[in-house]
C-alpha positions as CSV (number, residue, x, y, z in Angstrom):
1,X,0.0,0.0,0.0
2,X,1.2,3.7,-0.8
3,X,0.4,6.6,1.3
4,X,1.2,10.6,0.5
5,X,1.7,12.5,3.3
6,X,1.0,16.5,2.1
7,X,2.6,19.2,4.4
8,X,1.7,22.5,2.9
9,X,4.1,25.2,4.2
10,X,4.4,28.9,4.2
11,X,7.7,30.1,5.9
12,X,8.6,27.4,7.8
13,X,12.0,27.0,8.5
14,X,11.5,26.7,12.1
15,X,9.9,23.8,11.9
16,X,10.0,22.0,8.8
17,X,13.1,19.6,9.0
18,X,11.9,18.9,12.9
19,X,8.4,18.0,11.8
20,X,8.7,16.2,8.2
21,X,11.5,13.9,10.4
22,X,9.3,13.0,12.8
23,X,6.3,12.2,10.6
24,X,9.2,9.3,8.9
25,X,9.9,7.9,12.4
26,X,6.0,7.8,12.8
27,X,5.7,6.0,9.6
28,X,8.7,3.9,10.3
29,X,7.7,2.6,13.6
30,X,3.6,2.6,13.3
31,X,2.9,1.8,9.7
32,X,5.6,-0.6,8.8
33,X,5.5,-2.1,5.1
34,X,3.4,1.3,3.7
35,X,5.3,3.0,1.3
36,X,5.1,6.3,2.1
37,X,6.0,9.5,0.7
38,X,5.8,13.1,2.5
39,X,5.7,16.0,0.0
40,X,6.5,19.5,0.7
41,X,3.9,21.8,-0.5
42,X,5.2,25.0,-0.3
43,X,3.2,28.2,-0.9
44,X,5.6,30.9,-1.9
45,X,8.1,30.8,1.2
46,X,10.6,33.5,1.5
47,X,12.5,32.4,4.3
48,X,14.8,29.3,4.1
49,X,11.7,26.7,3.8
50,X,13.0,26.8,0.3
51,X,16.3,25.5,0.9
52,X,15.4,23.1,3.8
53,X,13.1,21.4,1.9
54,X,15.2,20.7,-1.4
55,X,17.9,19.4,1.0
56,X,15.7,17.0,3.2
57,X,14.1,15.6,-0.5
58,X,18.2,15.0,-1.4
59,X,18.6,13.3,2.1
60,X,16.1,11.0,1.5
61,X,13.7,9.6,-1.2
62,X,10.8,9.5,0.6
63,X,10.4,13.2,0.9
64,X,9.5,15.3,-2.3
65,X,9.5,19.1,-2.4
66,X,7.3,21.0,-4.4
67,X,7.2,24.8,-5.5
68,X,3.9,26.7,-5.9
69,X,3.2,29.8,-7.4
70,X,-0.2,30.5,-6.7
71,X,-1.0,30.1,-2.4
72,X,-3.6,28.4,-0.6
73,X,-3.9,25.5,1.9
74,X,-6.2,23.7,-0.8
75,X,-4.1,24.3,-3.4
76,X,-1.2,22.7,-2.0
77,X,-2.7,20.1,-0.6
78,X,-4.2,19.0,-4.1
79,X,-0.9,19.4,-5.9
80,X,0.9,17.4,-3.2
81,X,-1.9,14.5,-3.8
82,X,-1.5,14.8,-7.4
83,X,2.0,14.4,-7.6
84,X,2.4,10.8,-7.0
85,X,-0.1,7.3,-7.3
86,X,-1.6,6.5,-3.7
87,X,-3.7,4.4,-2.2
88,X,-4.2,6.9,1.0
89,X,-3.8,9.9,0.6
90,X,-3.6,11.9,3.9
91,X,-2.4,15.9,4.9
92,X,-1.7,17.2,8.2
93,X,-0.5,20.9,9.8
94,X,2.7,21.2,10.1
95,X,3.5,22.3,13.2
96,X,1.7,18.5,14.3
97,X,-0.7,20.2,16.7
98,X,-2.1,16.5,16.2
99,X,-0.5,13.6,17.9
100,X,1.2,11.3,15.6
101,X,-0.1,8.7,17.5
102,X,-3.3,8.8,15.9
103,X,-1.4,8.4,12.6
104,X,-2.1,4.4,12.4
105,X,-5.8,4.7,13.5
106,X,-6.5,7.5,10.7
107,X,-4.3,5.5,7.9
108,X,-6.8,2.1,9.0
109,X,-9.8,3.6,9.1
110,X,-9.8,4.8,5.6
111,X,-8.6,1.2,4.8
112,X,-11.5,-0.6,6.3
113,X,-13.6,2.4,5.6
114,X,-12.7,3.3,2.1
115,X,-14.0,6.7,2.4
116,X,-12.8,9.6,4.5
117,X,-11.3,9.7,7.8
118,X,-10.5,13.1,10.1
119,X,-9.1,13.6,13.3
120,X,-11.6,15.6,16.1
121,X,-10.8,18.0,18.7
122,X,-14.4,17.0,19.7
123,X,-14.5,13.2,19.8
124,X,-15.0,11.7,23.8
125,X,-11.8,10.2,23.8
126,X,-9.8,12.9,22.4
127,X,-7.6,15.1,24.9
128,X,-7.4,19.0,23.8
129,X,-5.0,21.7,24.9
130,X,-6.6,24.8,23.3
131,X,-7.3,28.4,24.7
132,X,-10.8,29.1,25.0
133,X,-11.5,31.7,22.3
134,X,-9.9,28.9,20.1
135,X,-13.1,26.4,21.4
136,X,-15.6,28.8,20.7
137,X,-14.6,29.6,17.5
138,X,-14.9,25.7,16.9
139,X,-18.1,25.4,18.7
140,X,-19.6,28.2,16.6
141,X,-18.3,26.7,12.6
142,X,-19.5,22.9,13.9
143,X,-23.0,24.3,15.1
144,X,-23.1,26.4,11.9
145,X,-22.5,23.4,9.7
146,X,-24.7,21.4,11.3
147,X,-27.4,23.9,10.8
148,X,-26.8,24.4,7.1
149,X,-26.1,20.7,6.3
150,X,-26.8,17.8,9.0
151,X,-23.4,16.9,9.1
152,X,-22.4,14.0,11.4
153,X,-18.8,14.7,11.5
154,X,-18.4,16.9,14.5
155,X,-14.6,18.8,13.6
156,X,-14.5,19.7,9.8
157,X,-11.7,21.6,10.1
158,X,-9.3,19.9,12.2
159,X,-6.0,19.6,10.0
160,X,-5.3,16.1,10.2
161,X,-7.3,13.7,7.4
162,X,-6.9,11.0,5.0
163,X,-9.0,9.9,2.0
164,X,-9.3,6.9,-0.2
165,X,-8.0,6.8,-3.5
166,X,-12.0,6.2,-4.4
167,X,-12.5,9.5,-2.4
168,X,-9.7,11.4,-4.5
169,X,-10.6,10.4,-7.8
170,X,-14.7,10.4,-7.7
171,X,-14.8,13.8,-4.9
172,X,-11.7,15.8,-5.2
173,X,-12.3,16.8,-8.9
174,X,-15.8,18.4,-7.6
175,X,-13.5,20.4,-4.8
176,X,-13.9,23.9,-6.0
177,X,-12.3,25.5,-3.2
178,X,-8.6,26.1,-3.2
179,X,-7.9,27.9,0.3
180,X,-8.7,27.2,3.9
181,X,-12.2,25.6,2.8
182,X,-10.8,23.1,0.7
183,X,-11.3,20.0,3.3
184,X,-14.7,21.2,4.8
185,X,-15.9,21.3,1.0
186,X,-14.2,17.5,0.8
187,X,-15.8,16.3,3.7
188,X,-19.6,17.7,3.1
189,X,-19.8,16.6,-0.7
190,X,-17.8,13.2,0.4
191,X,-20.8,12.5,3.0
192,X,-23.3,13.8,0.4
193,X,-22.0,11.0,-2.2
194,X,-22.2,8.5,0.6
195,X,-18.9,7.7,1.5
196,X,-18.1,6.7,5.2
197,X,-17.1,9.0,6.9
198,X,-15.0,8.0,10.2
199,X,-13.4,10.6,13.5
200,X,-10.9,9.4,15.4
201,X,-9.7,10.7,18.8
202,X,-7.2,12.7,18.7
203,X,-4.5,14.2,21.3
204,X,-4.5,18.3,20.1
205,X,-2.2,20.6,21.8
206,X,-2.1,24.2,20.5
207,X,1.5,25.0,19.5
208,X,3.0,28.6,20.3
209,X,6.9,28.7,19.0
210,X,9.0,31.7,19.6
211,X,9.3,33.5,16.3
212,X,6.6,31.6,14.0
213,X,3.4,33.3,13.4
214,X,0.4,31.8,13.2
215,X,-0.8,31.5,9.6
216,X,-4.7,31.5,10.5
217,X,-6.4,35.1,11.2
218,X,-9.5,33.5,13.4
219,X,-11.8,37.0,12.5
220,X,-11.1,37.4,9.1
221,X,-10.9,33.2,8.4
222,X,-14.4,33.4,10.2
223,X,-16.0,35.5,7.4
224,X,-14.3,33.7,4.8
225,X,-15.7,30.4,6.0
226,X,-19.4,31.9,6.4
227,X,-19.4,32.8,3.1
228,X,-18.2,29.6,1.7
229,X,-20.4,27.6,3.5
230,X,-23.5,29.7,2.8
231,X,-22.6,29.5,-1.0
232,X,-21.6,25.8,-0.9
233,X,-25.2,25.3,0.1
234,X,-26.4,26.7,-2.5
235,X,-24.8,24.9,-4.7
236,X,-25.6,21.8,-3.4
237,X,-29.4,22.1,-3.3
């Protein structure tokens, strides 16, 4: 079996050779005989992410690096997925906010599930270090969704999932979306064409690192994802 493993960056060269090395030692010791590949998506860095990346993709073939013009969380994460054959394909944040622990039980379930499976801040078993505006702001986009579309899946936009190659070649195509929506759009329109749909627990610890800033604006993403969902509902009807 093949899994891609995207990590879309945008100046990360705090973290980026620390992170992609731990995801191969998660891979290594949990998932032993998948082939795996981790690919770099970067979105336009202008710090040494660059450079880091290229040189961990020369240290060792199961990392690719890729160069985008154009930014956007979706649009990484696509052209990471479309860069090699997979049988899972799976993206996560890459400052690993999610426990690589869950990593086996995400990679299985869209095994047995053959559909789409998601991490979730807001599953009974999970354990969540977050501030408190942070759970609001969570509370408020799952209500909203489940207002709008009778969702089951309780933590759309937690950024650790995995899809079927079923899931990439029948859903993804209909992903119009190329930003910070791009796996809430997956996830509705992959329950909508019946797919299973599986959340795992998850251990989540907000990360704070001296000298990265945070790439999400919580007000502004608000409005952004209000307006896609409202407009994703309409084209769905």
């Amino acid at each position: 079996m093949r899994l891609i493993i995207a990590l879309p960056v945008l100046n990360e060269e705090l973290l980026l050779r620390r992170s992609v090395e731990r995801v191969l030692e998660s891979v290594r010791l949990t998932l032993p005989g998948v082939e795996c590949l981790v690919v770099i998506a970067d979105n336009g860095s202008t710090d040494r992410t660059k450079e880091i990346g290229l040189l961990l993709a020369q240290e060792n073939q199961s990392v690719r690096y890729l160069r985008l013009t154009e930014r956007g969380k979706g649009r990484a994460v696509l052209a990471a997925w479309q860069s090699a054959p997979a049988d899972v394909f799976t993206f996560m944040d890459i400052d690993l906010s999610t426990d690589l622990k869950a990593l086996p039980s995400l990679y299985e379930a869209v095994i047995t599930g053959g559909g789409v499976a998601s991490g979730s801040r807001f599953h009974p078993q999970s354990k969540v270090m977050r501030s408190r505006f942070r759970r609001w702001y969570s509370f408020g986009y799952r209500t909203l969704l489940h207002l709008l579309f009778k969702t089951s899946v309780s933590d759309a936009p937690c950024g650790f999932k995995a899809i079927s190659r079923a899931v990439f070649e029948q859903i993804v195509p209909q992903v119009e979306d190329r930003r910070w929506f791009f796996d809430t759009e997956l996830i509705l329109r992959a329950e909508r064409a019946g797919f299973v749909l599986q959340e795992i627990p998850v251990i989540w610890q907000e990360q704070t690192i001296a000298g990265r800033k945070s790439r999400v604006l919580a007000p502004r993403l608000a409005v952004e994802y209000l307006f896609r969902l409202i407009s994703l509902k309409k084209r769905l009807q």
